[in-house]
C-alpha positions in Angstrom: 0.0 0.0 0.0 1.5 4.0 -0.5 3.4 4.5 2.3 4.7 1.6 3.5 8.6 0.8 3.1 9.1 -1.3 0.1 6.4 0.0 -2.0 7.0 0.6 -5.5 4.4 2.9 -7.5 3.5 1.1 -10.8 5.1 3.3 -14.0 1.9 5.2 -15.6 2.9 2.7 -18.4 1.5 -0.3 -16.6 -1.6 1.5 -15.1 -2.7 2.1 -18.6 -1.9 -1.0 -19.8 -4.2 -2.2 -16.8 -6.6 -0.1 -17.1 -7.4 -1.0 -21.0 -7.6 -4.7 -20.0 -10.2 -4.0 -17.3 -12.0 -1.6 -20.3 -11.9 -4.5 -22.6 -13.3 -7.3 -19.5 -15.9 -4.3 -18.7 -17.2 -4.2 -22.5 -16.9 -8.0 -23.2 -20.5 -8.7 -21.5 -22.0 -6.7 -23.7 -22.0 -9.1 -26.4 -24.6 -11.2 -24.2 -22.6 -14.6 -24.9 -21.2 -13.6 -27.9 -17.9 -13.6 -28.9 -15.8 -10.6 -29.6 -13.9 -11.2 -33.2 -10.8 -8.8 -33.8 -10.5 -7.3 -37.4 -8.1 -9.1 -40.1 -6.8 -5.5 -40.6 -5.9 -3.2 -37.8 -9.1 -1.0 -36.5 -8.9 3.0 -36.5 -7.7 3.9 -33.1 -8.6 7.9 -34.3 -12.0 9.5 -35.6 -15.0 9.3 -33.6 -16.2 5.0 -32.7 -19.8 5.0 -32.5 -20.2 1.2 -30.7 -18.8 -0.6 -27.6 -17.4 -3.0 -30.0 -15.2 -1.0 -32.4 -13.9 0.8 -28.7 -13.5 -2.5 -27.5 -11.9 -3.7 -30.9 -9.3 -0.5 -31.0 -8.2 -1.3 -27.3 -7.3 -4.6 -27.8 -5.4 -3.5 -31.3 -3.4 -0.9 -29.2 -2.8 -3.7 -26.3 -1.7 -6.4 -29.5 0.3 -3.6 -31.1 2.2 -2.9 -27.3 3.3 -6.5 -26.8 4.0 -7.1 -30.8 6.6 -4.0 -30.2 8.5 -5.4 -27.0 11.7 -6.8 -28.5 12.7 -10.4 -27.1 16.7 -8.8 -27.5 16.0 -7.0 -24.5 17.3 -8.5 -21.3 14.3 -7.3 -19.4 12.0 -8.8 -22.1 13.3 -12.1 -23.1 12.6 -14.0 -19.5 8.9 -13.5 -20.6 9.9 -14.5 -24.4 6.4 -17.1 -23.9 4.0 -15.0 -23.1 5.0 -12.5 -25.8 5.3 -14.8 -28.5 1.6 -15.5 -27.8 0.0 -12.1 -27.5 2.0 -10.6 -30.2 -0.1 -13.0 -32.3 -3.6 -11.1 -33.0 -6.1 -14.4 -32.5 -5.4 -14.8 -28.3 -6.5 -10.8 -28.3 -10.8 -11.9 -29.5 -11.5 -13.5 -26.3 -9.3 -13.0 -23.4 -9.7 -15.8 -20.5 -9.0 -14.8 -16.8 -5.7 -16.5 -17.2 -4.7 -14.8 -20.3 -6.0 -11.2 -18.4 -3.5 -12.5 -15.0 -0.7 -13.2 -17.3 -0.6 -10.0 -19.3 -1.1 -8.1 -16.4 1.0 -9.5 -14.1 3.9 -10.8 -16.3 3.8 -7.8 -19.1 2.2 -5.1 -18.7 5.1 -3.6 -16.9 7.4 -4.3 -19.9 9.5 -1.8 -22.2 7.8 -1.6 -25.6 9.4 -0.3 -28.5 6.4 2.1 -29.7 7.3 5.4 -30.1 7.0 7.4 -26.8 3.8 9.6 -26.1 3.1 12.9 -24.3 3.4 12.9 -20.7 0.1 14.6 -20.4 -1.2 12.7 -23.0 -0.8 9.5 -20.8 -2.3 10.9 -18.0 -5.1 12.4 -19.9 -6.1 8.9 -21.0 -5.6 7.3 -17.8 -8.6 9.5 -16.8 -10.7 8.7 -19.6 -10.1 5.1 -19.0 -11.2 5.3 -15.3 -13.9 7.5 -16.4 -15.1 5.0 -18.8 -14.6 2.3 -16.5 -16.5 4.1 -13.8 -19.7 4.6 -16.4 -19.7 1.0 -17.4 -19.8 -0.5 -13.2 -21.9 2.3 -12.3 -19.2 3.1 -9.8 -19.3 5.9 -7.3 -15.9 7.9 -8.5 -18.0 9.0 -11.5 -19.1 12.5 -10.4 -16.2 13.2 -8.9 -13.9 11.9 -12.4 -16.2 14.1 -14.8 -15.6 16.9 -12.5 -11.7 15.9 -13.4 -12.7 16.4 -16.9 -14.4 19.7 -16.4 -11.7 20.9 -14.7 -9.3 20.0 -17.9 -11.2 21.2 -20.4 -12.3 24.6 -18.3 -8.4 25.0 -18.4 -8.2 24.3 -22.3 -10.9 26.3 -23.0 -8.5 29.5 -22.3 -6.4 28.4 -24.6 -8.3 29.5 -27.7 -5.6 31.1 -29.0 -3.9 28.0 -30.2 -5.1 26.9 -33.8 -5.6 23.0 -33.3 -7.4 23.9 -29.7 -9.8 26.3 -31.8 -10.8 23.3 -33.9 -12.0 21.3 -30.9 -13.6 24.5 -29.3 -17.0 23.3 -29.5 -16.7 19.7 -28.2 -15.0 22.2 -25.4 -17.3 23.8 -24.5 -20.3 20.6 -24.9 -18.2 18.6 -22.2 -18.5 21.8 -19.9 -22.2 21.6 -20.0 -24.3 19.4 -18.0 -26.2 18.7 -21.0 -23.1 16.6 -22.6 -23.1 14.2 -19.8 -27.0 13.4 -19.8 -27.0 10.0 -21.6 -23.2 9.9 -22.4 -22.0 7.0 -23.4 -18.6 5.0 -23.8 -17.7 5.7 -27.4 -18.7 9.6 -26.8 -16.1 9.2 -23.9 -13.7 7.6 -26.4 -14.0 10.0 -29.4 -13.3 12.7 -26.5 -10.3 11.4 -25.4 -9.3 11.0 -29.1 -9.4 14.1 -29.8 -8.4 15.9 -27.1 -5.2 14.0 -25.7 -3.4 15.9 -27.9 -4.0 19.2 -26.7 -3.9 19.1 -22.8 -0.3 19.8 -22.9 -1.1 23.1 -24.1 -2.4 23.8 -20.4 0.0 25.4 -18.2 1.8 22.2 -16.2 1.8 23.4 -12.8 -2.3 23.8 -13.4 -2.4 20.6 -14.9 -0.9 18.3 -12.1 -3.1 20.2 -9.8 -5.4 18.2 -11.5 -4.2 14.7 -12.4 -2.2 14.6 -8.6 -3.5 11.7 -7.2 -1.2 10.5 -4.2 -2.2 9.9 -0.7 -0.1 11.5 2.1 1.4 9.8 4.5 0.9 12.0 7.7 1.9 11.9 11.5 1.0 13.2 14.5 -0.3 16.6 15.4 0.1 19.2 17.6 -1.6 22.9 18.3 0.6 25.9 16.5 -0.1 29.4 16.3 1.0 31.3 13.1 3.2 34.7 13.4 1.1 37.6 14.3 -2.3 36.2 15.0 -3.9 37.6 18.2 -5.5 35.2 20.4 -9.2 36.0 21.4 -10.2 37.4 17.9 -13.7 36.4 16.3 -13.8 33.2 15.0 -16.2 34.5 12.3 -14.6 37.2 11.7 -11.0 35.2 11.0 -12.4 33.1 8.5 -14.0 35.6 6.8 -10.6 37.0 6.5 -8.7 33.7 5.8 -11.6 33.0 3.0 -11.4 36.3 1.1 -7.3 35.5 1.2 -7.6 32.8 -0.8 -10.1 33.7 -3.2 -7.5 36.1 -3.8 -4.7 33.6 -4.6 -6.6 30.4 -6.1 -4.2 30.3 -9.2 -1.9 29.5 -6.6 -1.5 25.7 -7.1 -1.2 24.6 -3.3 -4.3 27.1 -2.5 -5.8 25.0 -5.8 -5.0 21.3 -4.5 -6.4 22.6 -0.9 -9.7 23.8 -2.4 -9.9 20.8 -4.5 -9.4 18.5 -1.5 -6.5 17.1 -3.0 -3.6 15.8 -1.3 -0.4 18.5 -0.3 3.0 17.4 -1.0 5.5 19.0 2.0 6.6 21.5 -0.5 2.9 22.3 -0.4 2.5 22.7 2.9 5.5 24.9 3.2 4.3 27.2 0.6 1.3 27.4 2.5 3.1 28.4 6.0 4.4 31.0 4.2 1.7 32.6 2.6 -0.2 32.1 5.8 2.1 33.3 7.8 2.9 36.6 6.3 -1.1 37.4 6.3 -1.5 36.7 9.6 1.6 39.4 10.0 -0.2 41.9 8.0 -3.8 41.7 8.8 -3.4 40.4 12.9 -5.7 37.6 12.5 -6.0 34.4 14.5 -5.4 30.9 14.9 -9.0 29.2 15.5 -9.1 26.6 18.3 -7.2 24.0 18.8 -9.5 20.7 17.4 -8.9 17.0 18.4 -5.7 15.2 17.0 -6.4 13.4 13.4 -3.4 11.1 14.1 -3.1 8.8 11.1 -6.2 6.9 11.9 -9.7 6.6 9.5 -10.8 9.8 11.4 -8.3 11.9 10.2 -9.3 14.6 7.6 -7.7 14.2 4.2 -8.3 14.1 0.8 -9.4 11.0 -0.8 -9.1 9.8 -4.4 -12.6 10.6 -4.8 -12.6 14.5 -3.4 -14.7 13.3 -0.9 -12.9 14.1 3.2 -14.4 14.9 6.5 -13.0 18.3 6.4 -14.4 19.0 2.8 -11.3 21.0 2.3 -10.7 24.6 2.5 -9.4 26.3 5.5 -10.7 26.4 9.2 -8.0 24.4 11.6 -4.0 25.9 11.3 -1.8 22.7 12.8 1.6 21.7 13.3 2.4 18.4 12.4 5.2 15.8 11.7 5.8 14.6 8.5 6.4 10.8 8.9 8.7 10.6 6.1 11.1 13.6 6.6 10.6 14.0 10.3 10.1 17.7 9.7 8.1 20.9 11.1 4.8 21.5 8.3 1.5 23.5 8.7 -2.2 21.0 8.0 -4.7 22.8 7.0 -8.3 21.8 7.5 -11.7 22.3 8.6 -14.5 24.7 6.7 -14.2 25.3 2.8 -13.0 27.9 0.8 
């Protein structure tokens, strides 16, 4: 699990790899008993699919294109020189068995290809798609909170207008920011988006757009009460978050004030930035610290943001704390309680 010693994140490689074959186990009961046959020639993985099967076709062509590039020369490859000699043939690709969907993720998914390489953004734009897809077809609960990811990514594109290839895709911009696009969507819609717009999302500003796909967990301690520079006790609680509110609607292109008002999760660099900025208000203005609350400890109580933006505290700003950072043992400022 993240955090404990020994664990080593999965490359973004693998998670997509992974994350097609769960899109292509998610589609295959569509067919009602029927079996899925893949195309003599190699299926468009562009333009706009209109059925499950031709997304379900051109996911299993990228997957059979992956393996078919990883060379058996390479010294990391060739102990797996079986299973790549089978899946770099087209036929096991039609109807994967639960044994053929263990071995290809267990065994290759995490191994070099020879493809040429993508876009970072790019990657991590279809990642999102594919969970977003995934979350559509099991009725799962991350959905809301994944098309609110999308939203966010295209609000951001949308102020890049200025670019010619992000003009052309203005108006499938602006649908997905509607509410209306989402009524009914569907899988392919989901698909011919992603399609379309991978391309552009590194045209958004980088430190806005890993505000958005961050997705870690932090590993927190302990906590104990601290009182920022210059903040007077005995002053209106009201009254000081009032204050601490219209601060940050002041500085919301900042991106730790962003990942705080998202409810996303603060990296120590974050939380430094943060004592900063909160420390030299509190200098100026003469606010205070509110109360001391009850210690979140690293326990299921303790506020923090989830993968799903969903947290006790709801984000935002309320509760100023010191607390230890398990991993580099050193001084940072938590901030939760009432949102922004």
């Amino acid at each position: 699990m993240p955090g404990a010693e020994g664990y080593v994140a999965e490359s973004l490689a693998k998670r997509l790899f992974d994350a097609r074959l769960e899109l292509i186990v998610a589609l295959d009961p569509g067919m009602k008993g029927e079996q899925w046959t893949l195309a003599k020639e190699e299926v468009a993985t562009y333009g706009d699919p209109q059925t499950d099967e031709e997304v379900r076709q051109a996911v299993a062509e990228l997957l059979h294109r992956e393996v078919a590039a990883m060379k058996l020369d390479n010294f990391i490859v060739r102990p797996h020189r079986r299973l790549i000699e089978e899946y770099a043939k087209r036929e096991p690709w039609a109807a994967l068995t639960s044994e053929a969907l263990a071995e290809l993720s267990q065994e290759v998914a995490a191994l070099p290809t020879e493809l040429d390489p993508e876009n970072e953004e790019a990657k991590r734009f279809d990642l999102l798609a594919l969970t977003l897809q995934l979350s559509l077809l099991r009725a799962g609960p991350r959905f809301e909170w994944l098309r609110e990811r999308v939203k966010e990514t295209e609000g951001l594109l949308s102020e890049k207008d200025a670019i010619p290839m992000v003009r052309e895709q203005m108006a499938l911009i602006q649908d997905i920011l509607t509410e209306a696009w989402w009524q009914d969507v569907t899988v392919p819609m989901l698909e011919a988006m992603r399609r379309r717009l991978r391309g552009l999302v590194q045209c958004i500003d980088k430190r806005q757009s890993q505000a958005v796909y961050a997705d870690s967990e932090d590993s927190m301690g302990a906590e104990t009460g601290f009182t920022l520079p210059g903040f007077a006790v005995g002053t209106d609680q009201a009254k000081f978050m009032a204050k601490a509110r219209a601060f940050l609607r002041q500085h919301l292109d900042h991106v730790a004030i962003a990942k705080l008002r998202r409810n996303r999760p603060l990296t120590p660099s974050d939380l430094s930035e943060l004592e900063r900025l909160l420390g030299d208000w509190g200098g100026r203005t003469g606010g205070h610290p509110p109360g001391r609350g009850r210690s979140a400890g690293s326990g299921p109580s303790r506020p923090r943001a989830r993968r799903d933006g969903q947290s006790g505290s709801q984000g935002g700003i309320g509760e100023v704390y010191e607390r230890k950072d398990a991993g580099c043992q050193s001084a940072r400022v938590c901030i939760v309680g009432s949102a922004i």
